[in-house]
N, C-alpha and C positions, 0 to 999 in steps of 0.2 A: 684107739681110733686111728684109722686109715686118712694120712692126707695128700690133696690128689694139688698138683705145686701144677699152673698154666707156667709155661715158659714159650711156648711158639710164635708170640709175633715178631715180626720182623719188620723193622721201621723204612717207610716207604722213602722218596723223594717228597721233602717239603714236611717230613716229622719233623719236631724239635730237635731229635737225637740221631737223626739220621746219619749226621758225619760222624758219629761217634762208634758207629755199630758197624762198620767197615762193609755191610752187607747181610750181618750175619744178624742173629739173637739178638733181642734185646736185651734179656737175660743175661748175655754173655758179656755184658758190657763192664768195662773193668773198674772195679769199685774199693779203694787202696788194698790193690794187690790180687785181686781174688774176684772173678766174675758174679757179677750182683746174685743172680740168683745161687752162690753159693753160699751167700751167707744167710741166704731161707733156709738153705738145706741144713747147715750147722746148726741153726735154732729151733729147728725140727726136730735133729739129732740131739739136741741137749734137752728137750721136750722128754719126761715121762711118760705123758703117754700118747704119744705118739709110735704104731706100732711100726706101718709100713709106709711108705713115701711113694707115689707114684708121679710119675715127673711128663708130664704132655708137652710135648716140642722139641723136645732135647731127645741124645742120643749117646750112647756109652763114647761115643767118640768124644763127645763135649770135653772128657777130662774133669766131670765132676765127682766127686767123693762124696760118698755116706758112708755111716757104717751099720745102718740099719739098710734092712732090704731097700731098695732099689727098683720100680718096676716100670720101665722106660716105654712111652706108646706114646707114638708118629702123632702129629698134629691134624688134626681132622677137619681142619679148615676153617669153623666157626666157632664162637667161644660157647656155645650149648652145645656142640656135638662133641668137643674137648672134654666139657663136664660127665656130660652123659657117659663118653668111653671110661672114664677115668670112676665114677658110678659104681658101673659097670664090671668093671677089674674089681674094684674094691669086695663086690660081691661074690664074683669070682674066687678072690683069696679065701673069702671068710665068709660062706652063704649067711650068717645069722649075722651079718653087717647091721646095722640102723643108722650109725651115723658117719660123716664124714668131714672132716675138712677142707674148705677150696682157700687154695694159699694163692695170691699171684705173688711171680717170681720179683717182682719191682720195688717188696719193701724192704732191702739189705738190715735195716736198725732191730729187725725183728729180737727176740731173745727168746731162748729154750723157755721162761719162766713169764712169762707174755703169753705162749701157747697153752701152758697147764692151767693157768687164771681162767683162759677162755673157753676150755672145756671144761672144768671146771664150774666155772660161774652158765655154762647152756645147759650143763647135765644136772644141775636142779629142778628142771623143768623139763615137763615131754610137749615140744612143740615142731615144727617142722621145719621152722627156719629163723634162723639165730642172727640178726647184723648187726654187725657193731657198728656203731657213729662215734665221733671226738668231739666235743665241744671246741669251738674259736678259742676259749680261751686257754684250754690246755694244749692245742696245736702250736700257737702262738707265742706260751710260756718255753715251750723245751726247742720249739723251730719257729721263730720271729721272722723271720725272710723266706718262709718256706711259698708264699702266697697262693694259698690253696682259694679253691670254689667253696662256698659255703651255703648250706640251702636253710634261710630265714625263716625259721618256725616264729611261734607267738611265745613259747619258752625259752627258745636257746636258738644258735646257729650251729649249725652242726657239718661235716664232711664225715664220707662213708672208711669205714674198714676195707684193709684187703686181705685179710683173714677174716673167714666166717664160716658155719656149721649150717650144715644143712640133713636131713632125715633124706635116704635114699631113694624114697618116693616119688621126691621134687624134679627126678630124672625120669620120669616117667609120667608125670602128667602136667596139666596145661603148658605145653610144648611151644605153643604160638605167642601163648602169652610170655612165656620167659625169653623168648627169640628176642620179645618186641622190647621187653625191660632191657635185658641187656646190650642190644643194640646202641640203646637210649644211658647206657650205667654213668656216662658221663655228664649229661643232662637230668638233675633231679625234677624240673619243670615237663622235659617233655616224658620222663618213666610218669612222672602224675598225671599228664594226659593219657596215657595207654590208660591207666586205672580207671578216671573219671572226671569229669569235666566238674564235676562240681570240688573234689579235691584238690583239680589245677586252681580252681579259682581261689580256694582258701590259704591255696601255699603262697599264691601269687599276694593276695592281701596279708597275709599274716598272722591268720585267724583260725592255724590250726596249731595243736601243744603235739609233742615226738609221741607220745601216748595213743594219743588221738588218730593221728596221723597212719599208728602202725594197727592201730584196730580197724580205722575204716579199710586201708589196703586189703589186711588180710582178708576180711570178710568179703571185698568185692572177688579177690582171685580163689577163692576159697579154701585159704591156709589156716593155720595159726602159726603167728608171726612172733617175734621177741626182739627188741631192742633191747642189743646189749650196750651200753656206755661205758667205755673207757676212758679211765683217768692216766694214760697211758697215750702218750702223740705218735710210738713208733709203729704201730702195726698199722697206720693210716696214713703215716708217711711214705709213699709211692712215689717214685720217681717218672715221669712225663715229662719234664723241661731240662734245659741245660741246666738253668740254675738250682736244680732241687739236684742235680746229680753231682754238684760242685759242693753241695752242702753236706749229702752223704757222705763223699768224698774224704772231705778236711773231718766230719765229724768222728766216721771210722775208723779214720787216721787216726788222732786225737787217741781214740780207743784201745787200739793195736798199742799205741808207745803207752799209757798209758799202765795197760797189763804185760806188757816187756818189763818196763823199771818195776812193777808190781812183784812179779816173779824173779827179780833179779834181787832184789831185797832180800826177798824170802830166800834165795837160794845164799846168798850172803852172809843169813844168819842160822842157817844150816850148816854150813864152814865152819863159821865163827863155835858153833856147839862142838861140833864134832875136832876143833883143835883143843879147844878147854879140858876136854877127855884125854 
């Protein structure tokens, strides 16, 4: 499977991260050591199956590395026409395409084995679009300070994924409608009003279950939908604030030294065998 990685926005006067981005990528943004959306790319790369990478925003100047293909296309201005091209190509490579991955480049914590779960666990099912939501409480459990939005169902509280699967169809039809969702992707309240007034009113009361929720959508937009739930806080761990980006920061860090003294062990008792001989 083809995954198509957003990296093109670029944090205006008055973003959160704005001083942090010198002008540039928000992707580019330096996350212990190595530009945030570098370590999507790395957990893509350690993904089985993940075949090819196509990166929207970014440019072979960027200085990023893969070692799977590569296929770098200019920013299209809006985040459905990003999708669409990035689609698009993927069809391109491989006409008999069906599905794809939309990564955004904002969640550094990702992991190669985070990626294969989630294809994985969408390719049991032929549906046309796959989201994943976190429950509050496993957010909470692995990122405590992370202070996400959370959109209050009657079963659980839930924040959305920034990895999800989509069937290549979805780039080509109700056009307007995904304009007006995505516009809205930060706002779970007003993407429920695009859908329907009577489903804003139940989110608003609290009187609809995540089930429930994804059956009435799809049937108003005319999909078949799948919530997928993860027990897993990092592929819904996106970076937007200062403080989410200070936590990546120290937590990656934390990482890095972590599998440094890890390998340096091992390399240790590597020596140690090879003197004994």
């Amino acid at each position: 499977m083809d995954a198509i990685v957003t990296a093109g926005g670029i944090p205006q006067p008055g973003d959160p991260l704005y001083s942090y981005s010198n002008g540039d990528s928000k992707a580019l943004i330096d996350v212990a050591g190595k530009p945030m959306v570098q370590w999507v790319l790395d957990a893509l790369n350690n993904s089985s199956r993940v075949d090819n990478i196509i990166l929207i925003g970014a440019s072979p100047k960027s200085g990023l590395t893969s070692a799977k293909p590569i296929h770098y296309i200019s920013n299209q201005g809006r985040m459905l026409a990003n999708i669409v091209a990035g689609v698009n190509k993927a069809i391109e490579l491989n006409k008999k395409t069906e599905y794809v991955l939309l990564v955004s480049s904002d969640i550094p914590a990702l992991k190669g084995e985070m990626v294969d779960w989630l294809v994985d666990t969408s390719m049991q099912t032929k549906d046309d679009l796959y989201y994943g939501v976190c429950p509050q409480e496993v957010m909470e459990a692995r990122y405590p300070e992370s202070k996400r939005t959370y959109t209050k169902l009657k079963d659980m509280q839930i924040c959305g994924a920034d990895i999800n699967v989509i069937h290549v169809s979805m780039a080509t039809t109700h056009l307007n409608l995904w304009e007006q969702l995505i516009g809205n992707r930060k706002s779970p309240l007003r993407q429920a009003g695009v859908v329907g007034l009577d489903i804003l009113f139940k989110l608003l009361t609290r009187q609809i279950a995540l089930q429930e929720l994804v059956e009435k959508a799809s049937a108003r937009i005319g999909i078949k939908g799948r919530a997928i739930i993860w027990s897993q806080a990092e592929p819904c761990m996106d970076v937007d604030k200062p403080h989410q980006l200070e936590i990546m920061r120290e937590d990656l860090t934390r990482q890095k030294k972590k599998a440094a003294a890890a390998e340096k062990r091992l390399k240790n008792k590597l020596d140690t065998a090879v003197k004994k001989k």
